[in-house]
C-alpha positions as CSV (number, residue, x, y, z in Angstrom):
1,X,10.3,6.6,-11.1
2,X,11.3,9.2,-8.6
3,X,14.1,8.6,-6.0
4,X,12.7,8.8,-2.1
5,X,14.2,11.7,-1.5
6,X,12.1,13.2,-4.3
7,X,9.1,11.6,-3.2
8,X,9.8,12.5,0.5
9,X,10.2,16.2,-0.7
10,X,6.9,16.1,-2.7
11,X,5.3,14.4,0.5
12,X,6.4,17.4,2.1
13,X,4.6,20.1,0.0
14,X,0.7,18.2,-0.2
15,X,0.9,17.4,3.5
16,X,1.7,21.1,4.4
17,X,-1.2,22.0,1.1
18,X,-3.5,19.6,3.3
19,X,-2.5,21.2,7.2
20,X,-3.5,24.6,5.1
21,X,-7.2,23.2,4.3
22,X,-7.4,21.3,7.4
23,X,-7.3,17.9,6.5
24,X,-6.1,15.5,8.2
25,X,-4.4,12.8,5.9
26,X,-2.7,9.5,7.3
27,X,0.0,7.8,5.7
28,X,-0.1,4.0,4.8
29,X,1.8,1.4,3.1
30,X,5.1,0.9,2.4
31,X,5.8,4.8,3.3
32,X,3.7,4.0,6.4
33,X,6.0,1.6,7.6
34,X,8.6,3.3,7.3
35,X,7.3,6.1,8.9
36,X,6.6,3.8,11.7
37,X,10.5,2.1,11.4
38,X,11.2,5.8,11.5
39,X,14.0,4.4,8.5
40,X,13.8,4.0,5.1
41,X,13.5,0.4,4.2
42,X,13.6,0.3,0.5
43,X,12.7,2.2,-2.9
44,X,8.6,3.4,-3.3
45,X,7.1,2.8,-6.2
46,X,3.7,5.3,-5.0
47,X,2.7,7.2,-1.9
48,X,-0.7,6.2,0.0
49,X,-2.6,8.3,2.1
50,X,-5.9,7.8,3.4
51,X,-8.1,10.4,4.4
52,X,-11.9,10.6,6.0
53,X,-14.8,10.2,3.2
54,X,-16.4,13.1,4.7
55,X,-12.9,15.3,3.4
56,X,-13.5,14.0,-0.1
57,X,-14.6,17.4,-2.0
58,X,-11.8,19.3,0.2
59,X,-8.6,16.6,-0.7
60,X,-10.4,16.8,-4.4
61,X,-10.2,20.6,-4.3
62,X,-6.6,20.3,-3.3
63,X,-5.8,17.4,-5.3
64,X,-7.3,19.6,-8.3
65,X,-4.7,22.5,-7.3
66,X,-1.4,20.2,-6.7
67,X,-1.5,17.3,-9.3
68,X,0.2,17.3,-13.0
69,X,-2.0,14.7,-13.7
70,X,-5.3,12.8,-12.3
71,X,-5.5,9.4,-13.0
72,X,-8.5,8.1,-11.3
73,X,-11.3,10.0,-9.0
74,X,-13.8,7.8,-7.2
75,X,-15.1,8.1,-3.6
76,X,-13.1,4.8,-3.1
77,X,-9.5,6.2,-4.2
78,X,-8.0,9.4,-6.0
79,X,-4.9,8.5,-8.0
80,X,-2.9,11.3,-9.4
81,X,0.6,12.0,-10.1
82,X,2.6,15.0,-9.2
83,X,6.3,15.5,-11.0
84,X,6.3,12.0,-11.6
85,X,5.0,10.8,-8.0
86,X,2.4,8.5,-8.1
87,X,0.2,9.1,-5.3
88,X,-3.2,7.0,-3.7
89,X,-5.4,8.4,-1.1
90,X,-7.9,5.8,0.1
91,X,-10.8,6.5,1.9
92,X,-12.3,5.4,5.4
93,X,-16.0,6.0,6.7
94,X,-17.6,5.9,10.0
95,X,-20.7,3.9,10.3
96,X,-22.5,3.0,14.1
97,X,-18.8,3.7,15.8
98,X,-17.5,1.6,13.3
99,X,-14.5,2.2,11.0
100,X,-14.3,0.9,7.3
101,X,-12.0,1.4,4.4
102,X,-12.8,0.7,1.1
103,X,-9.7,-0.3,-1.0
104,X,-11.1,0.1,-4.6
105,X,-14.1,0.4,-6.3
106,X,-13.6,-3.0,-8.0
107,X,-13.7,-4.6,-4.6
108,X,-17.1,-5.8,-3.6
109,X,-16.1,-5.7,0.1
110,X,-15.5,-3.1,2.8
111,X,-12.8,-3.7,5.4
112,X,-13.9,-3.4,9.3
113,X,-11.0,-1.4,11.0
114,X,-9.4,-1.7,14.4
115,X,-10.6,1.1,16.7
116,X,-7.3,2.8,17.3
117,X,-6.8,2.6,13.1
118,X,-6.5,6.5,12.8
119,X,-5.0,8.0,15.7
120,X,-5.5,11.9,15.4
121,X,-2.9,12.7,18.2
122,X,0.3,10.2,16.9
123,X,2.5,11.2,14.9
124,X,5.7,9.5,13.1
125,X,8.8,11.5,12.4
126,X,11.3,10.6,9.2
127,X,13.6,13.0,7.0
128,X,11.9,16.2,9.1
129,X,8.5,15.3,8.1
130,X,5.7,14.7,10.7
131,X,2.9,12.8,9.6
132,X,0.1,10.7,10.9
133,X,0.4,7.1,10.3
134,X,-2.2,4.2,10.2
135,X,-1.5,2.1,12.9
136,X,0.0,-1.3,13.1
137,X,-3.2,-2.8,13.5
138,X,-4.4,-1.3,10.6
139,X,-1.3,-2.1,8.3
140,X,-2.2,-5.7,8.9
141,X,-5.9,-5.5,8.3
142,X,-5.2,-3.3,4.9
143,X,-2.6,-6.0,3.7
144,X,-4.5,-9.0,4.7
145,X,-7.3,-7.4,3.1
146,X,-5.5,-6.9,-0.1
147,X,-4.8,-10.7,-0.3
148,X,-8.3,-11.2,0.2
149,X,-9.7,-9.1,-2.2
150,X,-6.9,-9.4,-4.9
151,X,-6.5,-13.5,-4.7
152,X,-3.0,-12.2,-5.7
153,X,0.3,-13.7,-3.1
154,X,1.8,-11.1,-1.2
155,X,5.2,-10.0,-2.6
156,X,8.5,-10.6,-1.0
157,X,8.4,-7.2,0.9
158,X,5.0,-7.6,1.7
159,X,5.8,-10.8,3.7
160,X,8.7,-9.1,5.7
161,X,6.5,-6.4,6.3
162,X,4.0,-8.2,8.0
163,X,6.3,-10.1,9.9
164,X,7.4,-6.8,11.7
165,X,3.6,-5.5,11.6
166,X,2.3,-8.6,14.0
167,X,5.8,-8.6,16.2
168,X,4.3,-4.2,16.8
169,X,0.8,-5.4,17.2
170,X,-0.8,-4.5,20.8
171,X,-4.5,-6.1,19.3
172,X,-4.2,-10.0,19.4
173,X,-4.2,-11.4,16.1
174,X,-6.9,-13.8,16.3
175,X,-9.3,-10.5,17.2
176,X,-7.4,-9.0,13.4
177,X,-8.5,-12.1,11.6
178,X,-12.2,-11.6,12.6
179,X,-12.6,-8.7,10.8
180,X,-11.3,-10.5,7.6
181,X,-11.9,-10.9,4.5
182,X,-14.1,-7.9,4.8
183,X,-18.1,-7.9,4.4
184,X,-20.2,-7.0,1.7
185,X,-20.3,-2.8,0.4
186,X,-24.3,-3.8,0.1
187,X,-26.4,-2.5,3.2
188,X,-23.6,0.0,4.1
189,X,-23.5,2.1,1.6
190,X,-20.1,3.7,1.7
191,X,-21.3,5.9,-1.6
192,X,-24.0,7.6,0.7
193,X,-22.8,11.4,2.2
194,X,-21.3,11.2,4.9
195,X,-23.7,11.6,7.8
């Protein structure tokens, strides 16, 4: 595994690849948070991203060009690996003024997303990058959703992460928890093109 500084630097390079083709990426997870600290708040063991459905063929394109190595390419989730960095762009979708992201094609549920989820004007600043983050509200929805889906505990550092996610939240949490655990992919679609 990479240090952060490496994976920071390789951050770097596909978020400038991705300003060059015009899409717009935001970061999540544990590089998320931190983003949002604006500190770095432990080791990484990957880099998440998530990125509109409707950019899917454009980040593949990229993905194609930048990656040592692609792991897994669905309309759910690219995994691929650059110079040893392991990186995971989800994907959200837009249906009726609704936002959903859908974790992983294994899941049979699509997560409902806070309105203010992908802000296109907010940008977090660490180690000289600038990158768009998920926001709190979202952090929480995509790690409750996790636990949901997975039936797995959260880890340690998942636990103290949401901690400081619901002390940052402006939504109340009670409104959060209604759009847990998820609803069903059936009737939605999220396969379809996007409209």
């Amino acid at each position: 595994m990479k240090n952060n500084k490496d994976q920071l630097n390789i951050l770097r390079d596909f978020l400038n690849l991705c300003t060059e083709y015009g899409i717009e990426t935001w970061l999540m997870g544990g590089w998320g948070l931190d983003f949002l600290y604006s500190e770095e708040t432990r080791t990484h063991s990957d880099i998440d991203l998530i990125v509109a459905r409707n950019d899917y063929s454009s980040i593949s394109g990229v993905i194609t060009s930048f990656a040592d190595i692609i792991i897994n390419n669905t309309i759910q989730k690219i995994t691929f690996s650059k110079s040893g960095i392991e990186f995971d762009i989800c994907f959200f979708f837009e249906i009726d003024q609704q936002y959903y992201l859908d974790l992983d094609e294994k899941d049979p549920l699509v997560y409902p997303m806070p309105q203010n989820s992908f802000p296109k004007d907010k940008f977090s600043i660490f180690s000289d990058i600038e990158v768009r983050t998920i926001s709190w509200e979202a952090q929480f929805v995509a790690k409750q959703g996790f636990v949901y889906y997975s039936g797995q505990a959260l880890r340690e550092k998942d636990k103290q992460d949401l901690c400081v996610i619901k002390n940052n939240l402006t939504e109340s949490l009670e409104e959060l928890e209604t759009l847990l655990p998820g609803i069903k992919k059936e009737g939605l679609d999220p396969t379809a093109p996007p409209t």
